[in-house]
C-alpha positions, 0 to 999 in steps of 0.5 A: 473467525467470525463476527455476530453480525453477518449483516455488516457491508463493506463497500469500497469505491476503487477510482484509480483501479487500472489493472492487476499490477500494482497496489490497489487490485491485490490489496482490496482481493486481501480485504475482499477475503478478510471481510468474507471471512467474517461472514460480512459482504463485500462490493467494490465499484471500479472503472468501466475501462479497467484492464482486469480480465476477470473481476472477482465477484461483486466488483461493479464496473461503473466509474470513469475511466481516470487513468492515473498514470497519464497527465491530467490537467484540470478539465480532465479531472472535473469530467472525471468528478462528474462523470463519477457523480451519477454511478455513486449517488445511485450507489449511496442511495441503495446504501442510505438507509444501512446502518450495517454499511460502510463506505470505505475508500484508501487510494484517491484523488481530489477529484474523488473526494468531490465526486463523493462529497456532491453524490451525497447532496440531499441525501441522509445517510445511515452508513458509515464512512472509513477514509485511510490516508497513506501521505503527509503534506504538512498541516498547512499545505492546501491537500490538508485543508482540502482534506480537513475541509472533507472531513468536516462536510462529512462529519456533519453529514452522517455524525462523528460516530459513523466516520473513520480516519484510518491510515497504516503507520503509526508515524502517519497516525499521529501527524493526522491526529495533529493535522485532523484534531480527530481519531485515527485508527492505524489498520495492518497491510493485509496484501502479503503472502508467508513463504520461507527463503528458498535456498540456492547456489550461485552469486547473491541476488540482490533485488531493486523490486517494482517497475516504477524507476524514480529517484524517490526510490532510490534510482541514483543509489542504484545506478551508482551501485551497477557501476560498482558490481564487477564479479556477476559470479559473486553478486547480481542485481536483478532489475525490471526491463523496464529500467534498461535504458537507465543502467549500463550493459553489464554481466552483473544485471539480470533483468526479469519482466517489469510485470509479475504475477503474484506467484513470480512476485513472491518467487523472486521475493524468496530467491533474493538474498537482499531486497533493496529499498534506499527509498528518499527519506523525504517521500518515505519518512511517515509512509509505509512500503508494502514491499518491506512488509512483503519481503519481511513476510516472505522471509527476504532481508530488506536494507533501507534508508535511513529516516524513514519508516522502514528504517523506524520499524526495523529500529523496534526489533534492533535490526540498525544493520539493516539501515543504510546510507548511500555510501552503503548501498553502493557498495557490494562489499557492505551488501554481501556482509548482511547476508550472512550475519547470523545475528541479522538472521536472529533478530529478522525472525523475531520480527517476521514473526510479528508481522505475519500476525499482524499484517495479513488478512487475519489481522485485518479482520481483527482490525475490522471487528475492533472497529464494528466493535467500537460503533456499537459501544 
């Protein structure tokens, strides 16, 4: 797929980029590669201290080093606004004459926003400026009107036509559109991978993915699940070491490392007979989850919980089997049921099939040709 203009330039700007675990590194390789794919150009600034051994080309590691998974209190964060001022402004003003250019950031916090809004002071840019918002704080909360205040500054600074707010849910769009009286454009989750389920003997594997152990992943669902498993012939619960200490010793769980690599991930992804999601519908009811997207894609049979968007996608292709309440998720019985419902089955392929179309990389190319597209009109 390519676009007429080879000129367009998407340049992300990663501040919370720490390692090769986790969100932010494989979603922007996935964009990386749908950008170049289109013939465009592809930069990203990163943090100087970042853990990653090898960066991918036109990765520029110049930012602070703001580690968010520690702690910060407000004298960290307004180091970290200004320590990421002068690396940015030097970007902005190689930058500020290209009207091919975009500026795109999607995982950032407040300190960020401020970082940009003062590294743009006295500058008049040409560029083009994407945020993707991914959570909803209600439209009075004080992020929403920071936000708001945000957008408003840079709305002013570069014209309505050359900025973007971008989010991954069509639930989320339509509360930002109330929120920010302003477009949203709902772009796909281009970091998956297709495989098809890999066929095995032995007990169900029922898997609880990722190394965050939170209650608003649903970690009391679980470990009231654990108790509840008593034949590890029949069923197992995979688990990540690093939730050891949070379940009790039994023969039902296996444990394998808290951090995979891409293939290990979507090995276990298609070894699983059920993917385990009972995410709090209060953290979850708008956003997404890259996982369920994951498991869909991979050819898994994600369970979730009901009111949230997992469940709100599901409900679009009749897979209601497939949202569960609490007394559901800890009960082994009900699990095993799901994995050998054809109809389930039936209905899964409908979906996976749409989904591969839609959240990849290829989609997301789509997705930036119809906002190019869009600039031009």
């Amino acid at each position: 797929m390519q676009n007429a203009d080879p000129k367009q330039k998407i340049c992300a700007i990663l501040p919370g980029l720490f390692s090769e675990s986790g969100h932010i590194y494989h979603y922007h390789l996935s964009v990386q590669r749908a950008v170049e794919s289109l013939g465009w150009k592809y930069a990203a600034l990163v943090p100087k201290d970042n853990k990653i051994k090898v960066l991918p080309p036109n990765w520029i590691p110049v930012l602070a080093n703001d580690f968010w998974d520690r702690p910060k209190t407000f004298f960290p964060r307004l180091g970290s606004l200004f320590r990421n001022f002068s690396p940015i402004r030097r970007f902005f003003r190689g930058e500020e004459k290209n009207s091919d250019a975009v500026i795109f950031i999607e995982h950032f916090e407040l300190q960020n926003l401020a970082s940009l809004c003062l590294s743009l002071c006295f500058l008049n840019p040409c560029f083009q400026f994407w945020i993707l918002h991914r959570f909803a704080y209600g439209k009075m909360h004080f992020k929403t009107l920071i936000f708001r205040a945000f957008h408003w500054y840079l709305r002013k600074k570069l014209g309505k036509d050359r900025f973007r707010i971008l989010t991954d849910s069509d639930l989320l769009a339509g509360l930002y559109r109330d929120y920010f009286s302003f477009p949203v454009d709902v772009v796909p989750i281009p970091h998956t991978s297709i495989g098809e389920k890999i066929k095995k003997k032995g007990p169900l594997l029922f898997w609880w993915p990722g190394a965050a152990i939170h209650e608003d992943r649903g970690l009391l669902s679980i470990q009231k699940l654990t108790k509840a498993l008593r034949d590890p012939d029949m069923y197992q619960l995979v688990l990540a070491e690093k939730g050891k200490g949070f379940f009790p010793i039994s023969p039902s769980l296996l444990y394998i490392p808290s951090l995979l690599s891409s293939d290990e991930y979507n090995q276990w992804m298609r070894t699983a007979d059920l993917v385990l999601l009972p995410y709090s519908a209060a953290s979850y009811a708008h956003r997404t989850s890259g996982i369920f997207v994951e498991a869909v894609c991979l050819g898994s049979t994600p369970v979730v919980s009901r009111g949230t968007w997992m469940a709100y996608e599901l409900a679009k292709y009749d897979l209601f089997e497939l949202v569960l309440d609490q007394e559901q998720f800890e009960s082994p019985d009900c699990l095993t049921s799901l994995v050998t419902d054809p109809k389930i089955f039936k209905k899964l392929e409908r979906m996976r099939s749409e989904y591969r179309r839609f959240h990849s990389e290829k989609g997301f190319a789509a997705a930036l040709i119809k906002a190019n597209r869009e600039r031009t009109v």
